[in-house]
ROVO-684789 format. One record per residue: residue in one letter; residue number from 1; x, y, z of N, C-alpha, C, O, CB in turn. Coordinates in pm, whole numbers, plus 32768, in hexadecimal, padded with zeros to 4 digits. Glycine has a CB too. Example, Ala and Ser with C-alpha at 12.3 -4.5 7.8 and 13.67 -1.06 7.14 Angstrom:
// residues 2
("A" 1 (8527 7DC7 830C) (84CE 7E3E 830C) (8528 7EB6 830C) (8590 7EB4 834E) (846B 7E41 8389))
("S" 2 (8505 7F1F 82C4) (8557 7F96 82CA) (850A 8003 8313) (853D 8072 8324) (8580 7FC4 823C))
//
This chain:
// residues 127
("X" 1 (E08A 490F 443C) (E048 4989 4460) (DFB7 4988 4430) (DF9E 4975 43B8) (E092 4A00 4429))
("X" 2 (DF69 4998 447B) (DEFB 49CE 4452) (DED1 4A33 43F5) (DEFF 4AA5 43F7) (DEDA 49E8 449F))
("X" 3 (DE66 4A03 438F) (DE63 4A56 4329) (DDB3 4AC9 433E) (DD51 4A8E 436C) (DE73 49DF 428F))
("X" 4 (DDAA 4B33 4324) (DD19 4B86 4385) (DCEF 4BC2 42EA) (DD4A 4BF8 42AA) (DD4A 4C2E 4430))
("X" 5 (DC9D 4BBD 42C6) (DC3D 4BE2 423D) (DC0E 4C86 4278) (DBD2 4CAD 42DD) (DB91 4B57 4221))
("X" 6 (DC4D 4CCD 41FD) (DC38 4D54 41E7) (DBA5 4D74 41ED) (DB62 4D10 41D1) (DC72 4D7C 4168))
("X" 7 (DB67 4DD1 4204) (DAB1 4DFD 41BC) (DAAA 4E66 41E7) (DAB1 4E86 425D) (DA18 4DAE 41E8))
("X" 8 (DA95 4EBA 4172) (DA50 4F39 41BF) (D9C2 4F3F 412D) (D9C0 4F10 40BB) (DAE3 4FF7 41D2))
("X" 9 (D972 4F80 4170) (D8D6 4FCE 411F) (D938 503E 40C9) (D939 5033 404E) (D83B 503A 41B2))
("X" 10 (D977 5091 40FC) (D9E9 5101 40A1) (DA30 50D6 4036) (DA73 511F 3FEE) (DA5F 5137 40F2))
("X" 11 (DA26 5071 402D) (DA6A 5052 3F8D) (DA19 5011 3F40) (D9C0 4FE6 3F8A) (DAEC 4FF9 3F86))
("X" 12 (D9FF 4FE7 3EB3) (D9E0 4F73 3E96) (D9B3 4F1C 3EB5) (D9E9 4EFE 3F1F) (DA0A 4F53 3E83))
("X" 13 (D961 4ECC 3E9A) (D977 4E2C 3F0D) (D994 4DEC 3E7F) (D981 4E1B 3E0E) (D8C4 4DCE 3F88))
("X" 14 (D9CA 4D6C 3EAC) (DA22 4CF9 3E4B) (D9CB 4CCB 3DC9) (D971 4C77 3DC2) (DA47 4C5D 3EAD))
("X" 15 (D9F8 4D0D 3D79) (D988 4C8B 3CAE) (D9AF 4C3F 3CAD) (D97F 4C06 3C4B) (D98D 4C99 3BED))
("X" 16 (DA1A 4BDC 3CF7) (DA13 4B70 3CDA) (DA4B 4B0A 3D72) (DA29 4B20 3DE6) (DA61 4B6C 3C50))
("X" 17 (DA83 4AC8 3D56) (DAF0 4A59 3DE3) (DB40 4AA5 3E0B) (DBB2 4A97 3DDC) (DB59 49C9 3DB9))
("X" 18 (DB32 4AE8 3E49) (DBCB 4B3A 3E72) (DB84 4B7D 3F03) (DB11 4B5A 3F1F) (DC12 4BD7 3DDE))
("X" 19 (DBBD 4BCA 3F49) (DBB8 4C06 3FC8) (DC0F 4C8A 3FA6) (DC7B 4C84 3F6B) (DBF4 4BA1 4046))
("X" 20 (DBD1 4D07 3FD3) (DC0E 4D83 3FC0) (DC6B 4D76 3FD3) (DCB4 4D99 3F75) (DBF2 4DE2 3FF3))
("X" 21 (DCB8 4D3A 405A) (DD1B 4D34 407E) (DD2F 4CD5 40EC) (DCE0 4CBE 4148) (DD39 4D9F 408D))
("X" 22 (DDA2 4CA0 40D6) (DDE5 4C54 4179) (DE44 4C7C 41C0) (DE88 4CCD 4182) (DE1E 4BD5 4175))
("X" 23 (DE72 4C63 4247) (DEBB 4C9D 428B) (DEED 4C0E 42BC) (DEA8 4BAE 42DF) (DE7F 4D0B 42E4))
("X" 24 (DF7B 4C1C 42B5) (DFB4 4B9C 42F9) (E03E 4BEF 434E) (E09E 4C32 4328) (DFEA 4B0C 4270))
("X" 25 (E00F 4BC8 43C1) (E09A 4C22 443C) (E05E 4CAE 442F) (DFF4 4CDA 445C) (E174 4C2A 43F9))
("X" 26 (E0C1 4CED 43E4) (E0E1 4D8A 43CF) (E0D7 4DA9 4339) (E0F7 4E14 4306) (E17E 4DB5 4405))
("X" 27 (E0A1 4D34 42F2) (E0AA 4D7E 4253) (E020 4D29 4236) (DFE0 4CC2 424B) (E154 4D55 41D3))
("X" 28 (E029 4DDA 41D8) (DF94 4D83 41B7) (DF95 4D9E 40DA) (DFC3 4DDF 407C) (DEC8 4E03 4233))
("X" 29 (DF4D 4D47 40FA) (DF6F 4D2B 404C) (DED8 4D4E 3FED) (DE89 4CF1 3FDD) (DFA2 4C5D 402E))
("X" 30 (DEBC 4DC9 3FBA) (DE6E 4E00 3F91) (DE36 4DC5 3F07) (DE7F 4DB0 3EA6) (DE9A 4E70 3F97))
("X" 31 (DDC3 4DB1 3F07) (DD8F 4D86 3E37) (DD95 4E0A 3DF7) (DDA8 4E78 3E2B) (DCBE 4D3F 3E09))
("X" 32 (DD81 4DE8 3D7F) (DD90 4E51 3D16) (DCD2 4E9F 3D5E) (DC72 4E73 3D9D) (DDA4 4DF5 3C3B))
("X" 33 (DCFB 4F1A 3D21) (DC85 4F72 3D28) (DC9B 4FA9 3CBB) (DD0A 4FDB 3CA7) (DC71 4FD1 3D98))
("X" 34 (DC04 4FAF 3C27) (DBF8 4FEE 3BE1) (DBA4 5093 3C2B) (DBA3 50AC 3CA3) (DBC0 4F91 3B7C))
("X" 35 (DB71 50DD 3BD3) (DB30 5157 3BE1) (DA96 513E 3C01) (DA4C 516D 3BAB) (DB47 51AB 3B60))
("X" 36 (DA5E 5104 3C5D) (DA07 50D4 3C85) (D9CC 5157 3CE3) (DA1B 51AB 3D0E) (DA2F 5050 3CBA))
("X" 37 (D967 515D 3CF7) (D935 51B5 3D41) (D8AB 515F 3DA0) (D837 513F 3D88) (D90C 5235 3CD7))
("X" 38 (D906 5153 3E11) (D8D1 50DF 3E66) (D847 50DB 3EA7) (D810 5072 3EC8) (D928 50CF 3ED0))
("X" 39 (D80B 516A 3EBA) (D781 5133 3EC5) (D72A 5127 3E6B) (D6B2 512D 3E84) (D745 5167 3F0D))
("X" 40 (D76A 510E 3DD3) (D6E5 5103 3D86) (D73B 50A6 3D15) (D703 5073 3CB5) (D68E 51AD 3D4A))
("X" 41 (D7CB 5099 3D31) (D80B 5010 3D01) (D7EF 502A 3C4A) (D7EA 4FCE 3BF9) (D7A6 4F68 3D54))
("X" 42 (D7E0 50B8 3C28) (D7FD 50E9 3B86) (D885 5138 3BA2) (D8AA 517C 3C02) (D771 5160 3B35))
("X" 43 (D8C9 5112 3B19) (D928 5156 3AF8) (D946 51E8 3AF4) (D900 5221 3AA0) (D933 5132 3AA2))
("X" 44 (D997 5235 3B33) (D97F 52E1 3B48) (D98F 5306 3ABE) (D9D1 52C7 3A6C) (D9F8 5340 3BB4))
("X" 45 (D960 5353 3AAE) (D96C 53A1 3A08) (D9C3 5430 3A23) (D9C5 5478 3A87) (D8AE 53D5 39B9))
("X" 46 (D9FE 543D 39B3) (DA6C 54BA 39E1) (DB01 547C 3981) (DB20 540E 3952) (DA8F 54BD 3AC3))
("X" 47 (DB37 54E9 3983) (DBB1 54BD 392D) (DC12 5456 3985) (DBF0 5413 39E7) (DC0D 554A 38FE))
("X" 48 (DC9F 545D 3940) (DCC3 53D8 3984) (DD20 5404 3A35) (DD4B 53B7 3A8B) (DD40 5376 38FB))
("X" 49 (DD20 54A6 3A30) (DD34 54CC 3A94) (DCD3 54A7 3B11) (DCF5 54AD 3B87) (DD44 553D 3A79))
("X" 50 (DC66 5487 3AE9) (DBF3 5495 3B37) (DBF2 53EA 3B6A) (DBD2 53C5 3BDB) (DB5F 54D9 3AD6))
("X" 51 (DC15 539F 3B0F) (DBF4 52E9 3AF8) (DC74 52F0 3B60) (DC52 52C3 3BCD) (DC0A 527A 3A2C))
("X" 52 (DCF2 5319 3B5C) (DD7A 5311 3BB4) (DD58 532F 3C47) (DD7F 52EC 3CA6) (DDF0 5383 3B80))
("X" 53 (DD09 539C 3C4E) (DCEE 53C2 3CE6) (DC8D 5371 3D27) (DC99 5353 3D9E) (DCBC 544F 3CF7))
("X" 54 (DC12 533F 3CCE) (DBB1 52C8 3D28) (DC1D 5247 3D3C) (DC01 51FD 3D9A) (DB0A 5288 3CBE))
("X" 55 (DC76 522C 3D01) (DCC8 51BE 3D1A) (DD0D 51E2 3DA3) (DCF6 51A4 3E0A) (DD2D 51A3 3CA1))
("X" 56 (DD4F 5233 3D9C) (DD88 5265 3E07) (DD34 5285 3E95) (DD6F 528E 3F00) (DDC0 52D3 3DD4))
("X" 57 (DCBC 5293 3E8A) (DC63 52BF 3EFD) (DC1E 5253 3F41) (DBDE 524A 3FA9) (DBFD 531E 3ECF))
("X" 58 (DC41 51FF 3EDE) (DBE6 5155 3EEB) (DC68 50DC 3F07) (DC4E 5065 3F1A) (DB7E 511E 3E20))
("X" 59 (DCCD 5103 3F06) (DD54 50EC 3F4E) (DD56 50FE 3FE4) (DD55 50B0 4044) (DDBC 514B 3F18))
("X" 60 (DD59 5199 3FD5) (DD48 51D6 4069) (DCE7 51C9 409E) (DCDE 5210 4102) (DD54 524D 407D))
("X" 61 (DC8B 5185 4086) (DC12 513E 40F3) (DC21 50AA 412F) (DC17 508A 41A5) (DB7F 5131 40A1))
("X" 62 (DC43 5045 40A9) (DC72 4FFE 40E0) (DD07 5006 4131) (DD0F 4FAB 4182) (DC5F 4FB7 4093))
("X" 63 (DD70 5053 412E) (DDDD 506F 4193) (DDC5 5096 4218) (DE06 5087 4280) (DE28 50CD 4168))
("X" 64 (DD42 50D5 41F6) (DD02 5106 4290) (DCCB 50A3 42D9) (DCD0 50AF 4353) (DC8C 516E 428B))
("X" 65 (DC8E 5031 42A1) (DC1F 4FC7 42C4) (DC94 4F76 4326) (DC92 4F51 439C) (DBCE 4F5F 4225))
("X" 66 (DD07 4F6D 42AC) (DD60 4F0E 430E) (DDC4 4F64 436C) (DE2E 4F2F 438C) (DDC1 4EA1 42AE))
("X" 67 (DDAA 4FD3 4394) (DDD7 5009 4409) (DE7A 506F 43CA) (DED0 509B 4416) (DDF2 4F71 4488))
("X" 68 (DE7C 507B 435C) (DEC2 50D5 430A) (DE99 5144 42E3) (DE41 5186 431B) (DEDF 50A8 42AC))
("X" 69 (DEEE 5170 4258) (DEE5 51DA 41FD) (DF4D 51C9 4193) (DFA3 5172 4186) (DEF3 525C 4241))
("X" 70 (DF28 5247 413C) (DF66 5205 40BE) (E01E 5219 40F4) (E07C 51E6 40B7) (DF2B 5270 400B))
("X" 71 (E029 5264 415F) (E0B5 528A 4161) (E102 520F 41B5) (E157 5232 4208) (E0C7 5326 41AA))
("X" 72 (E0E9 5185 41A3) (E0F7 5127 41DB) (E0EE 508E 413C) (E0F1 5013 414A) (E079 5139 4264))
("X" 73 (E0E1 50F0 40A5) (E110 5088 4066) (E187 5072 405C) (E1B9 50DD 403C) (E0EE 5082 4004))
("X" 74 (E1F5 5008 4069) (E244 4FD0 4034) (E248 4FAF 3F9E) (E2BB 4FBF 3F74) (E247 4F7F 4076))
("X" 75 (E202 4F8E 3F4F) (E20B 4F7B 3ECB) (E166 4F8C 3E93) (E0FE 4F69 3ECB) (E256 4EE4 3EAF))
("X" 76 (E181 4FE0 3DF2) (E0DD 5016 3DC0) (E11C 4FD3 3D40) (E190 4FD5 3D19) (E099 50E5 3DBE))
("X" 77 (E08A 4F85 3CFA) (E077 4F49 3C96) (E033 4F8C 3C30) (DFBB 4F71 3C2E) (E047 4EE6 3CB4))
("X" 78 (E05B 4FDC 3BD8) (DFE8 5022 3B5E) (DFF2 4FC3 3AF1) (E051 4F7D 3ACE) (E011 50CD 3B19))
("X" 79 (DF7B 4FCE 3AC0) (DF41 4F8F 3A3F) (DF0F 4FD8 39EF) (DE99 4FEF 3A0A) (DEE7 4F3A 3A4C))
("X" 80 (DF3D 5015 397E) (DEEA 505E 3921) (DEE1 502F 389D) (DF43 4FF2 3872) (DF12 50DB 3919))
("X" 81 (DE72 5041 3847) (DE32 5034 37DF) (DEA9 5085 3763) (DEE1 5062 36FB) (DD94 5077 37FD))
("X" 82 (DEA4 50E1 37A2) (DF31 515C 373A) (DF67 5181 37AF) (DF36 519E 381D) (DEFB 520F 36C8))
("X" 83 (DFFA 5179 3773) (E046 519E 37B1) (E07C 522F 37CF) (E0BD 5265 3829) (E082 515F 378E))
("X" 84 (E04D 524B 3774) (E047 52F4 3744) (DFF2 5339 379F) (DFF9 53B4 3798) (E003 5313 36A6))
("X" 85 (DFA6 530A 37F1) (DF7E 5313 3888) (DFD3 534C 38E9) (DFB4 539A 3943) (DF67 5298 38BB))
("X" 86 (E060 5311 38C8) (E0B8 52EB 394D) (E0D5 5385 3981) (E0D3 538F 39FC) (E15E 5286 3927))
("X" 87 (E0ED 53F5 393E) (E113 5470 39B3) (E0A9 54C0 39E2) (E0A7 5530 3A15) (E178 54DD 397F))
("X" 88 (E050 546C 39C4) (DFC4 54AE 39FB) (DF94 5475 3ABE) (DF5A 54A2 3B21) (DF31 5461 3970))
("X" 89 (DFF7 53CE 3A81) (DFD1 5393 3AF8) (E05F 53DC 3B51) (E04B 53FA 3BC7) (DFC1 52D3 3AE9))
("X" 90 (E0D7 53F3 3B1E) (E114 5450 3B7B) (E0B0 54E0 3BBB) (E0AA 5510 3C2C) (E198 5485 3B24))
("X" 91 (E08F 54F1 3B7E) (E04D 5583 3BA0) (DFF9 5562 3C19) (E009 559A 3C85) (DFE9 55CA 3B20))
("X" 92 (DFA8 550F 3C03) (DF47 54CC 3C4B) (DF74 54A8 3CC6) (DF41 54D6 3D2C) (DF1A 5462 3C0D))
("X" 93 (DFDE 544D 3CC7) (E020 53FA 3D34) (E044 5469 3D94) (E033 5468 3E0E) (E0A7 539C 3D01))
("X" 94 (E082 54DD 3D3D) (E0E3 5537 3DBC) (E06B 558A 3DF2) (E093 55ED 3E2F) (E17D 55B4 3D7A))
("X" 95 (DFC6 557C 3DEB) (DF74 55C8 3E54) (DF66 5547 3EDA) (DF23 556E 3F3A) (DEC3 5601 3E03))
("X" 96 (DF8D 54E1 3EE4) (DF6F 547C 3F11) (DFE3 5444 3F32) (DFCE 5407 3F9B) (DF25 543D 3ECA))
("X" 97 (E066 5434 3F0D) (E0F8 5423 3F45) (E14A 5493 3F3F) (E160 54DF 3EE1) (E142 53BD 3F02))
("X" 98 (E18E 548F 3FF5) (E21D 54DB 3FE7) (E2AE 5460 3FF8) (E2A9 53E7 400E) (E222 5562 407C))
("X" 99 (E321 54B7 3FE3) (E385 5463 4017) (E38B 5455 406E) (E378 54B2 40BD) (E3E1 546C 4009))
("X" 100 (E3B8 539B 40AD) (E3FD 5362 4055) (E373 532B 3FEE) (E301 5316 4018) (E469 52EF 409E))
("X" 101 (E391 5320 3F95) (E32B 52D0 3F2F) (E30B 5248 3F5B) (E34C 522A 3FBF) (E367 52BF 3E9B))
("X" 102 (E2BB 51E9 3F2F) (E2B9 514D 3F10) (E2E7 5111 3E9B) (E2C1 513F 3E2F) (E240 511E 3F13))
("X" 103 (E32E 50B7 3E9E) (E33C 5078 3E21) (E2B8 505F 3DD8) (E245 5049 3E00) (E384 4FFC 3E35))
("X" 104 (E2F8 506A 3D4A) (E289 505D 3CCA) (E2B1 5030 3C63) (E326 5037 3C3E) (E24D 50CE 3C99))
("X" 105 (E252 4FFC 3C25) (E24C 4FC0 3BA1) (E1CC 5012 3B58) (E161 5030 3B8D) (E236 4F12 3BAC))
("X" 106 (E1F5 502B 3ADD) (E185 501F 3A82) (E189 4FFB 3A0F) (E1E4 501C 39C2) (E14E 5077 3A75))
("X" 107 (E10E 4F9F 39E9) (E0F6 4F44 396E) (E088 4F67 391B) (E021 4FA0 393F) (E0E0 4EB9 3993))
("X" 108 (E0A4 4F41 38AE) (E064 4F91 3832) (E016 4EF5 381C) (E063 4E98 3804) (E0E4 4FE4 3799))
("X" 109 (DF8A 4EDA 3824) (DF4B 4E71 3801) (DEE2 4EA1 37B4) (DEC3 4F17 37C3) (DF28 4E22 3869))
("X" 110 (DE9B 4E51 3759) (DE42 4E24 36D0) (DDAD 4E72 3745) (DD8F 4EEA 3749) (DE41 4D2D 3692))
("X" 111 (DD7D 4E1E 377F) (DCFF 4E38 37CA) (DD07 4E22 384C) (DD5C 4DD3 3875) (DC96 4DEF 37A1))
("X" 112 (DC8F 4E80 38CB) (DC7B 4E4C 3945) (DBF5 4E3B 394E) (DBA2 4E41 38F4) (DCB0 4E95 39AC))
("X" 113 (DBE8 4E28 39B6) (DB25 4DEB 39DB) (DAE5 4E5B 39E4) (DB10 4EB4 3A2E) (DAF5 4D8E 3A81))
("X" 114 (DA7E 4E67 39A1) (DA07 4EA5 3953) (DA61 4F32 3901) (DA53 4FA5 392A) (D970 4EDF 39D5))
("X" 115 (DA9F 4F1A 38AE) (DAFA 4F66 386E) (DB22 4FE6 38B9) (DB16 505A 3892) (DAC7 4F84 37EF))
("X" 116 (DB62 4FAD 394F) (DBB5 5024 399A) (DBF7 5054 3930) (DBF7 5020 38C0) (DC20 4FFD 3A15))
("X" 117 (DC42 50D8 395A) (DCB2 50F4 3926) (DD2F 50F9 3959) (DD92 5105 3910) (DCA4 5148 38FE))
("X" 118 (DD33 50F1 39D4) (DD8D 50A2 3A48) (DD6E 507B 3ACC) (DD0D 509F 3B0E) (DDF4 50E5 3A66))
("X" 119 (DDCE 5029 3AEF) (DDA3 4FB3 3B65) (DE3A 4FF8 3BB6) (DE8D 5042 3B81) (DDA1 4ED0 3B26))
("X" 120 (DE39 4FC6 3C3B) (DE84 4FE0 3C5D) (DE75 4F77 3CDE) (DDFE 4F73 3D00) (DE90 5063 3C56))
("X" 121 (DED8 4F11 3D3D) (DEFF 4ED8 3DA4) (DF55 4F34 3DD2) (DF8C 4F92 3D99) (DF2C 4E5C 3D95))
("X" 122 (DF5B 4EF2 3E89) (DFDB 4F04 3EA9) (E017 4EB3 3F33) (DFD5 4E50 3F53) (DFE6 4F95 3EB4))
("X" 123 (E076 4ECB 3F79) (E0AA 4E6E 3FCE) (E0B6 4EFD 4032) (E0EF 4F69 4022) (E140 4E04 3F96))
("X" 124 (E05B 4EBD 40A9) (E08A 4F32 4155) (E0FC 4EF2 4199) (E124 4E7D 419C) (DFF7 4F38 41F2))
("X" 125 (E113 4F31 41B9) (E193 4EDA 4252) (E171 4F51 42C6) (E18B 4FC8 42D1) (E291 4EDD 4223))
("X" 126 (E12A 4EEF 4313) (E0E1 4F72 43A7) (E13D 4F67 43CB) (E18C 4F1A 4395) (E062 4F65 4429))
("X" 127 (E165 4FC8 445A) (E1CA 4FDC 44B0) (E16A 4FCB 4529) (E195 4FD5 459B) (E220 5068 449D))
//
């Protein structure tokens, strides 16, 4: 199968080797997005409610780029700094997911790039 390179100007663009995203068939396989605020590529300032929702908005751009939305993840990847974060990112998630949910993970890691306070991937499956 042919593999088609994600891009949109609405998110981020890539700090390092990577591609926002790829799409192979019907799934497309998303990079992590820290709290980036994409046309000026500085970190949003705001509590960590605020760092959760640019993740999420910079998700849903790239979901849009590749002909989605967020209600088309199959599986979401969180990464946080503290974990003690975590029902904040519930709070967060449910302005931005209804049921059925996506599968999830979340991981409690040391550091992310330019000291995010969470990262987040995920996996689409278009219809």
């Amino acid at each position: 199968m042919a593999r088609e390179i994600i891009q949109t100007d609405k998110a981020p663009q890539a700090i390092g080797t990577y591609s926002q995203a790829v799409k192979v068939g019907t799934t497309v396989y998303m990079s992590g997005q820290i709290p980036l605020i994409p046309e000026t590529m500085e970190m949003v300032e705001g509590d960590i409610a605020t760092n959760i929702r640019r993740v999420f908005d910079n998700l849903q751009a790239v979901a849009e780029a590749a002909g989605g939305s967020l209600k088309d993840v199959a599986k979401l990847n969180i990464f946080l700094t503290d974990l003690g974060h975590f029902p904040t990112v519930n709070e967060v998630m449910a302005e931005y997911f209804t049921q059925p949910y996506p599968a999830r993970a979340a991981i409690g890691v040391a550091s992310l790039p330019k000291d995010a306070p969470v990262e987040m991937d995920a996996v689409l499956e278009l219809e």
